[in-house]
Short mmCIF file of the C-alpha atoms (twelve columns), coordinates in Angstrom:
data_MODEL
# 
_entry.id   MODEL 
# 
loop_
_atom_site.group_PDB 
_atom_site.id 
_atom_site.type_symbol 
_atom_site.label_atom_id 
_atom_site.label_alt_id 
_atom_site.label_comp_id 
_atom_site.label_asym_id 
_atom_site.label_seq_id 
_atom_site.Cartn_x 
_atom_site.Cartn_y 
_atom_site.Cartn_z 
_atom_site.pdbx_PDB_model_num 
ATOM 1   C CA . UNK A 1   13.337  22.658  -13.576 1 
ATOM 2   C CA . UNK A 2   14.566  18.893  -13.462 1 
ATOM 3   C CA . UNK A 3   18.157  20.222  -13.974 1 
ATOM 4   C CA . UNK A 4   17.731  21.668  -10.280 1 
ATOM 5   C CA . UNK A 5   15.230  18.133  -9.138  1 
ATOM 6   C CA . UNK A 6   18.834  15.683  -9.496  1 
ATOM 7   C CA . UNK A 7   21.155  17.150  -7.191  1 
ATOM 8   C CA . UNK A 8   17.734  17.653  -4.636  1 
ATOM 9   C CA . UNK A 9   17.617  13.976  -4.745  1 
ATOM 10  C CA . UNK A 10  21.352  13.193  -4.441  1 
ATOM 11  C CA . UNK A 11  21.397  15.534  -0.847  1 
ATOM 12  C CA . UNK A 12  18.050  13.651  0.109   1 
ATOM 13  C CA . UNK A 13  20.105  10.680  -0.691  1 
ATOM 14  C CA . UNK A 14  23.347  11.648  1.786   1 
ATOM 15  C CA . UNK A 15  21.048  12.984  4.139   1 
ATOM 16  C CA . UNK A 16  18.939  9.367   4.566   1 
ATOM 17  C CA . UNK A 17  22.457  7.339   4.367   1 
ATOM 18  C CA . UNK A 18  23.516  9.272   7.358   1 
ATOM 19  C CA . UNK A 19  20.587  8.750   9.361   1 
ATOM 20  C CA . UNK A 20  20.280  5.428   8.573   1 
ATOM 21  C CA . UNK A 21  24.025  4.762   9.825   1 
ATOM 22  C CA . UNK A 22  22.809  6.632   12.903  1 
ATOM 23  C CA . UNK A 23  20.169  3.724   13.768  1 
ATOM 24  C CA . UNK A 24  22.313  1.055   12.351  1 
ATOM 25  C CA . UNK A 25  20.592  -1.276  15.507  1 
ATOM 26  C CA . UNK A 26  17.103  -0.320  14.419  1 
ATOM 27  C CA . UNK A 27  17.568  -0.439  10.597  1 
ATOM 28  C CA . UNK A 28  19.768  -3.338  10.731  1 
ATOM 29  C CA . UNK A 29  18.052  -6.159  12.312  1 
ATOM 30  C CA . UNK A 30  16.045  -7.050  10.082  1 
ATOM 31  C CA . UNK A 31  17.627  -6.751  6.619   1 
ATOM 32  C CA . UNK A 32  20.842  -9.434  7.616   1 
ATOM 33  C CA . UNK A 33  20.620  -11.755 9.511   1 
ATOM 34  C CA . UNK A 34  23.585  -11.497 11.961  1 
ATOM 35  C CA . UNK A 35  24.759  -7.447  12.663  1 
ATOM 36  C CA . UNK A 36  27.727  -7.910  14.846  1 
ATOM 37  C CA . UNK A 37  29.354  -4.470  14.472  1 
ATOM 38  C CA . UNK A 38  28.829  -1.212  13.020  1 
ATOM 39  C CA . UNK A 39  30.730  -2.083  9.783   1 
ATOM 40  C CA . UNK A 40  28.554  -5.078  8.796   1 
ATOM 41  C CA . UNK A 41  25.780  -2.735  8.680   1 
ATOM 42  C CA . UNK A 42  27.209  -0.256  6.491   1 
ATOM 43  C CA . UNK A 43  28.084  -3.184  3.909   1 
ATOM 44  C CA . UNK A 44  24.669  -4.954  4.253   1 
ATOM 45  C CA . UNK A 45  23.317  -1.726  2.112   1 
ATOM 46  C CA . UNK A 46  25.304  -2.309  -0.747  1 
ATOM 47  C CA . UNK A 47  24.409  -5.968  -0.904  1 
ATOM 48  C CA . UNK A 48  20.504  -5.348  -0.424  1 
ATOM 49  C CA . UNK A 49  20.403  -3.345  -3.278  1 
ATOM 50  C CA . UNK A 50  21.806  -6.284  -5.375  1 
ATOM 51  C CA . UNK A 51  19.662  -8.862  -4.341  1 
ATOM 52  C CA . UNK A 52  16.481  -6.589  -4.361  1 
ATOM 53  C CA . UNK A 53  16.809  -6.846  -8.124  1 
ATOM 54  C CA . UNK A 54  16.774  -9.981  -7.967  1 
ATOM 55  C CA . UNK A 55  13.670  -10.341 -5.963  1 
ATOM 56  C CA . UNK A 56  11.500  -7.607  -8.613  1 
ATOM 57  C CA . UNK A 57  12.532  -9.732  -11.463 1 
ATOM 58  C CA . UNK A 58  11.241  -13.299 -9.323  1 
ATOM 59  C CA . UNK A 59  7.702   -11.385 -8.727  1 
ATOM 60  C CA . UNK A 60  8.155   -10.706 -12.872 1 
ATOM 61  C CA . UNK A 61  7.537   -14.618 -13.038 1 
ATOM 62  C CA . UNK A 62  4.668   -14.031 -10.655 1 
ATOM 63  C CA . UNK A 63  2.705   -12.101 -12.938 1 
ATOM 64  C CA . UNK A 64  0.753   -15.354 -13.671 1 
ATOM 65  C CA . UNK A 65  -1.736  -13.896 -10.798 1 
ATOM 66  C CA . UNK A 66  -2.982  -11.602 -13.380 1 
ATOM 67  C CA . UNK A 67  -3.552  -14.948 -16.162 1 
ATOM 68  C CA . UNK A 68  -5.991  -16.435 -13.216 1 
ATOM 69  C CA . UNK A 69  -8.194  -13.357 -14.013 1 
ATOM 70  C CA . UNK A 70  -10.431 -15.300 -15.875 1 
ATOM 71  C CA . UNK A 71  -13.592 -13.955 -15.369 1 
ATOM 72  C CA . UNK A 72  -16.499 -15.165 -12.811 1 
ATOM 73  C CA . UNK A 73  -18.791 -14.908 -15.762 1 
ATOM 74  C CA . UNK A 74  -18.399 -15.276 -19.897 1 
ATOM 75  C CA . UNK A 75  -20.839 -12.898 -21.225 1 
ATOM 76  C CA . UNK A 76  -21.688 -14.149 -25.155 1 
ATOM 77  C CA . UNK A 77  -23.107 -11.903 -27.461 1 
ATOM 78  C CA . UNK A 78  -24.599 -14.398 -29.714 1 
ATOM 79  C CA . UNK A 79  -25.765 -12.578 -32.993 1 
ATOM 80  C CA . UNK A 80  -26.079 -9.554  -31.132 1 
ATOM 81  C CA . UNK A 81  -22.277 -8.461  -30.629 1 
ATOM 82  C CA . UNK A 82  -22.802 -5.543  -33.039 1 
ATOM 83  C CA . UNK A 83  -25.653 -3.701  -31.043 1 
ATOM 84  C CA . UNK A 84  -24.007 -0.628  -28.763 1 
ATOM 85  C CA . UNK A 85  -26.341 -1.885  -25.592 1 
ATOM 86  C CA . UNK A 86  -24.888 -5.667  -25.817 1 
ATOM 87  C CA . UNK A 87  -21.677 -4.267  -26.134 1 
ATOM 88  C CA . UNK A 88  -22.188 -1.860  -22.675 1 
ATOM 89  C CA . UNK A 89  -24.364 -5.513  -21.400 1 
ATOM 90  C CA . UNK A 90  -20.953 -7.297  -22.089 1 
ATOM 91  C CA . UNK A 91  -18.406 -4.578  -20.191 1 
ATOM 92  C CA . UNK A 92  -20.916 -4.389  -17.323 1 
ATOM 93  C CA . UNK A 93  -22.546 -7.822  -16.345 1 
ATOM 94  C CA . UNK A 94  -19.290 -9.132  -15.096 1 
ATOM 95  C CA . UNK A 95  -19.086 -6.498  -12.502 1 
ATOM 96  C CA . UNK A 96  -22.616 -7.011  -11.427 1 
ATOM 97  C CA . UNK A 97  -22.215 -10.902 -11.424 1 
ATOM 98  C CA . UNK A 98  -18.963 -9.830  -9.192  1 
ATOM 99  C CA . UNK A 99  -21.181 -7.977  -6.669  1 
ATOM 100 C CA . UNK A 100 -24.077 -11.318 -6.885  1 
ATOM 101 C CA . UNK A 101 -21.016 -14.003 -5.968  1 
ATOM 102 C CA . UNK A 102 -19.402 -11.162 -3.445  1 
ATOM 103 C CA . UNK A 103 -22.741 -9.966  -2.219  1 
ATOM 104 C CA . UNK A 104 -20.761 -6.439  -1.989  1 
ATOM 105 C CA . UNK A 105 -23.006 -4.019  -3.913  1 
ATOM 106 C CA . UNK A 106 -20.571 -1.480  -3.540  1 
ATOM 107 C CA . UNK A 107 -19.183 -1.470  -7.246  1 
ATOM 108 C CA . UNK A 108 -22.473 -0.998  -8.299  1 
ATOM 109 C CA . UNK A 109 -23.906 1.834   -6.308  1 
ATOM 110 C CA . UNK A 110 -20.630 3.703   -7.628  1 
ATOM 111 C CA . UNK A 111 -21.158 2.867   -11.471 1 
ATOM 112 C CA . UNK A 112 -24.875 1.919   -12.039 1 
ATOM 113 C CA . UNK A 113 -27.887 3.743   -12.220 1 
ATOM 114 C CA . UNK A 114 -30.064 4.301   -9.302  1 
ATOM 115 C CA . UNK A 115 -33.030 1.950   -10.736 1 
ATOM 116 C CA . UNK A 116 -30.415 -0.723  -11.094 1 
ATOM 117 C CA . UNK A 117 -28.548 -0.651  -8.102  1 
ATOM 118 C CA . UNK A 118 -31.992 -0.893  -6.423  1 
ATOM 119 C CA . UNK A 119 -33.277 -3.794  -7.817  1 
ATOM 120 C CA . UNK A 120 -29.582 -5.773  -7.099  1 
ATOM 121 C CA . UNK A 121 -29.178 -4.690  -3.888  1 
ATOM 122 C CA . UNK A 122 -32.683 -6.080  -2.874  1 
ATOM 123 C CA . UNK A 123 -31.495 -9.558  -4.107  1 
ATOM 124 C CA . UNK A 124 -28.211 -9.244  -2.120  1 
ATOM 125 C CA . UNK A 125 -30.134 -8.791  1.016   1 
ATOM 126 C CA . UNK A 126 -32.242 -11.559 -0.055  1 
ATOM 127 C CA . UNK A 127 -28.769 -13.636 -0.296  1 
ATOM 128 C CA . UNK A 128 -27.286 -12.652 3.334   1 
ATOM 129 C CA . UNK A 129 -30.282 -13.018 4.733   1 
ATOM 130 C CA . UNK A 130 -30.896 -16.529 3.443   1 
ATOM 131 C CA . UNK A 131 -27.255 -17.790 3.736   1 
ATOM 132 C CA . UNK A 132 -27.554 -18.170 -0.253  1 
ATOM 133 C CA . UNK A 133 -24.302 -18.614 -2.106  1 
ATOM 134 C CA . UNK A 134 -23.571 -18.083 -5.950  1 
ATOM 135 C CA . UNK A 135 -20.991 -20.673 -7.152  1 
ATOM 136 C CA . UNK A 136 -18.652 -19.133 -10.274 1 
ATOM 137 C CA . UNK A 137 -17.948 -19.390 -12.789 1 
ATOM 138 C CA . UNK A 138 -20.716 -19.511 -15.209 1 
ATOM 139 C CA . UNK A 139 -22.067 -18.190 -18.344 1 
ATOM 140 C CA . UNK A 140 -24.629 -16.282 -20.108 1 
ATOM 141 C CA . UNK A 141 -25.675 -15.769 -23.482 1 
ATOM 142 C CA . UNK A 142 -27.292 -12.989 -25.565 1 
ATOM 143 C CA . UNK A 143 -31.153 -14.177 -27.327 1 
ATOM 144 C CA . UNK A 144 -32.272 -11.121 -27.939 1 
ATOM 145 C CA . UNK A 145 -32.204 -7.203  -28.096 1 
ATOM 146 C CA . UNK A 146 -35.084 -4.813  -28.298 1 
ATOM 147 C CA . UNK A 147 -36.007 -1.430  -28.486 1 
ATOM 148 C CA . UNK A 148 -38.153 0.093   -25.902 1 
ATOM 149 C CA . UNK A 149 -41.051 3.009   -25.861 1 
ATOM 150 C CA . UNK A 150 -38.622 4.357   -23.000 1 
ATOM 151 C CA . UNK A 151 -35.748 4.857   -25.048 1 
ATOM 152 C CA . UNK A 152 -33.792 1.831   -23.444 1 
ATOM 153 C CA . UNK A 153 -32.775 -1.635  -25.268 1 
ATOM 154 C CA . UNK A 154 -34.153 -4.854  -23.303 1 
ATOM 155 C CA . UNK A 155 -31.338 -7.177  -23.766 1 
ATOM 156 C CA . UNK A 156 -32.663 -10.919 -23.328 1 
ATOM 157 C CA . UNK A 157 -30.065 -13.270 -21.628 1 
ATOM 158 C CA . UNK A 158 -30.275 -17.009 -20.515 1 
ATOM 159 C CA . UNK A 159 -27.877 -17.560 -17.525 1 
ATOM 160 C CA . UNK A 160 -26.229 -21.111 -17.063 1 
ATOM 161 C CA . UNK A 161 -27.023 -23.676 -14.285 1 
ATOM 162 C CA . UNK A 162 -24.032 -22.023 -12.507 1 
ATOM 163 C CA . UNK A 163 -25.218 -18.642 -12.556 1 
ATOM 164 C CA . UNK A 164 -27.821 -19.220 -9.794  1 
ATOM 165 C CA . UNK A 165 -27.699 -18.810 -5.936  1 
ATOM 166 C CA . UNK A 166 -27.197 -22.124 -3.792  1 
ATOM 167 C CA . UNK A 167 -29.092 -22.843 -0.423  1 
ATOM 168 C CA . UNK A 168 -26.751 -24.400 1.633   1 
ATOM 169 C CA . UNK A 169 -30.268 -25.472 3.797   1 
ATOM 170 C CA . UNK A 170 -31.748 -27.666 0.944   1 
ATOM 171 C CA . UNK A 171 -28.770 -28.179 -0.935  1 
ATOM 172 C CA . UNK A 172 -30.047 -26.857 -3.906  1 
ATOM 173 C CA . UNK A 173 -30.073 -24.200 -6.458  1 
ATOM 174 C CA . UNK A 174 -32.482 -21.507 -5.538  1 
ATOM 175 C CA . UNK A 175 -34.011 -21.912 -8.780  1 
ATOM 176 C CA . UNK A 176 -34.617 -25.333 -10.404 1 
ATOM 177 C CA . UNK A 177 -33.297 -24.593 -14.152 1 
ATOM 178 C CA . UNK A 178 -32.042 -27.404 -15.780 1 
ATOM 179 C CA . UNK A 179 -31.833 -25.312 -19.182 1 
ATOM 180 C CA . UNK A 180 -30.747 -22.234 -17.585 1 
ATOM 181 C CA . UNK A 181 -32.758 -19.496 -16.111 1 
ATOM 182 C CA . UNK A 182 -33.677 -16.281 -18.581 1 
ATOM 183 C CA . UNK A 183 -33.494 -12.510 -17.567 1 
ATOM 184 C CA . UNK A 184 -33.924 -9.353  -19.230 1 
ATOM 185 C CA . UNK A 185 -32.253 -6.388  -18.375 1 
ATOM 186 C CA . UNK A 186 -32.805 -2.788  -19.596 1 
ATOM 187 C CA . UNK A 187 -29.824 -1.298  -20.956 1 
ATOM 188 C CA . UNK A 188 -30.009 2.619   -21.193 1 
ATOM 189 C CA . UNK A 189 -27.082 5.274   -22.596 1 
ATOM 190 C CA . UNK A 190 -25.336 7.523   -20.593 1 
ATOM 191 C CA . UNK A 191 -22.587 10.087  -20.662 1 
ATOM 192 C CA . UNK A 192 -20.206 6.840   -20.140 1 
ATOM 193 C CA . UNK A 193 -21.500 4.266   -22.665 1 
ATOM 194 C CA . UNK A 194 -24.568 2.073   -22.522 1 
ATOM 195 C CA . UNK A 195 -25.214 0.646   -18.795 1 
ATOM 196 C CA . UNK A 196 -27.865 -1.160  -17.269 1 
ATOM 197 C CA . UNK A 197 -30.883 0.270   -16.017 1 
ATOM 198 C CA . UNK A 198 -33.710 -1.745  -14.507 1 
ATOM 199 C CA . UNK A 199 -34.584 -5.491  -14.327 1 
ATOM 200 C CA . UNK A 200 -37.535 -6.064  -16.754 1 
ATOM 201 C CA . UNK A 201 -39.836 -9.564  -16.966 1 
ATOM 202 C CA . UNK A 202 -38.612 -12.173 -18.381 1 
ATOM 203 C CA . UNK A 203 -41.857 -13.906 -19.743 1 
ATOM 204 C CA . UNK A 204 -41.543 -14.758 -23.474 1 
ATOM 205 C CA . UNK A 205 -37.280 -15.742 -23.252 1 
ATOM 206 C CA . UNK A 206 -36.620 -19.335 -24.153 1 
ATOM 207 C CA . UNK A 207 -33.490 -20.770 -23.044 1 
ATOM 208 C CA . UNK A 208 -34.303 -24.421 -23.848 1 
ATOM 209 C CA . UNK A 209 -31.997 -24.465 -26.874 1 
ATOM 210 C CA . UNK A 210 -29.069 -22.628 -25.719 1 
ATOM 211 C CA . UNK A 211 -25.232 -23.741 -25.323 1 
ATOM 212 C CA . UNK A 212 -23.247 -22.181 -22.543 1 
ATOM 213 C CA . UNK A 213 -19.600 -22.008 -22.787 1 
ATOM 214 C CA . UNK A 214 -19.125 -22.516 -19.496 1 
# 
């Protein structure tokens, strides 16, 4: 079949040249910069193609966009990194931290269970509707990982200082956590890996001791 798909292309090739030399005053304004006559146009193609190249491989040299991905939040797994809910914890929290510093919860009502989505959502409202603003990056750390009666794991986290909505009104953090502010959040297994699934109480989770990395 692809011996038949080259020549296709070459006639689709002829076939758009001669067009294109048809609107020569359309199609050749833009590309140089003065198009006296009809020949400059038909030479102007065979130098664009040269100096395209040279443009992709600039852009190459732009591909320190991607380096600034450095993430809104570093998740730590402590001396948990080896349980299978930390691990799904890890993969996921960034893109709910996303939707907290966005206030999109988008992303999340595409990927995370229903329970989940509810309970973020609620606090995303809470943010537009307050003018509240979360201020990346920041950090959290893994303290603790336990088995429920319900079949999930309760993965307890201590989020940094910078991990908390700020009220532009009082010019302060929302919550007053000068050791960082704990949360526990269910993590359940699905078809896709381990994901979170509800918001649970965070009574009992000490983050007094803990070092963020960020």
């Amino acid at each position: 079949m692809r011996r038949f798909a080259l020549p296709a292309v070459a006639v689709v090739g002829v076939l758009l040249l001669s067009a294109c030399s048809k609107d020569s005053n359309d199609g050749g304004r833009p590309v140089p910069v003065g198009g006296d006559s009809g020949t400059t146009t038909s030479s102007t193609p065979s130098t664009a193609p040269s100096s395209e190249p040279t443009t992709t491989t600039g852009p190459a040299t732009t591909a320190k966009p991607t380096a600034p991905a450095a993430q809104q939040v570093i998740v730590k797994p402590g001396n948990f990194a080896s349980n299978p809910a930390v691990q799904g914890l890890m993969t996921s929290y960034p893109l709910y931290f996303q939707a907290l510093v966005s206030k999109d919860d988008t992303i999340l009502k595409k990927r995370f269970p229903s329970f989940f989505y509810a309970d973020v959502s609620e606090e995303i409202v809470d943010a537009k509707r307050n003018g509240w603003v979360m201020k990346p990056p920041g950090s959290v750390v893994v303290v603790g990982a336990k088995a429920t009666p319900d079949d999930t794991v309760a993965v307890q986290i201590c989020r940094s200082q910078r991990t908390q909505y700020w009220d532009p009104r009082t010019r302060n953090w929302t919550v007053v956590a000068p050791k960082g502010s704990p949360e526990v959040i269910e993590m359940i297994q699905t078809g896709v890996g381990w994901l979170p699934y509800r918001m649970a109480t965070s009574k009992g989770v000490n983050c007094s001791n803990v070092r963020y990395p960020a």
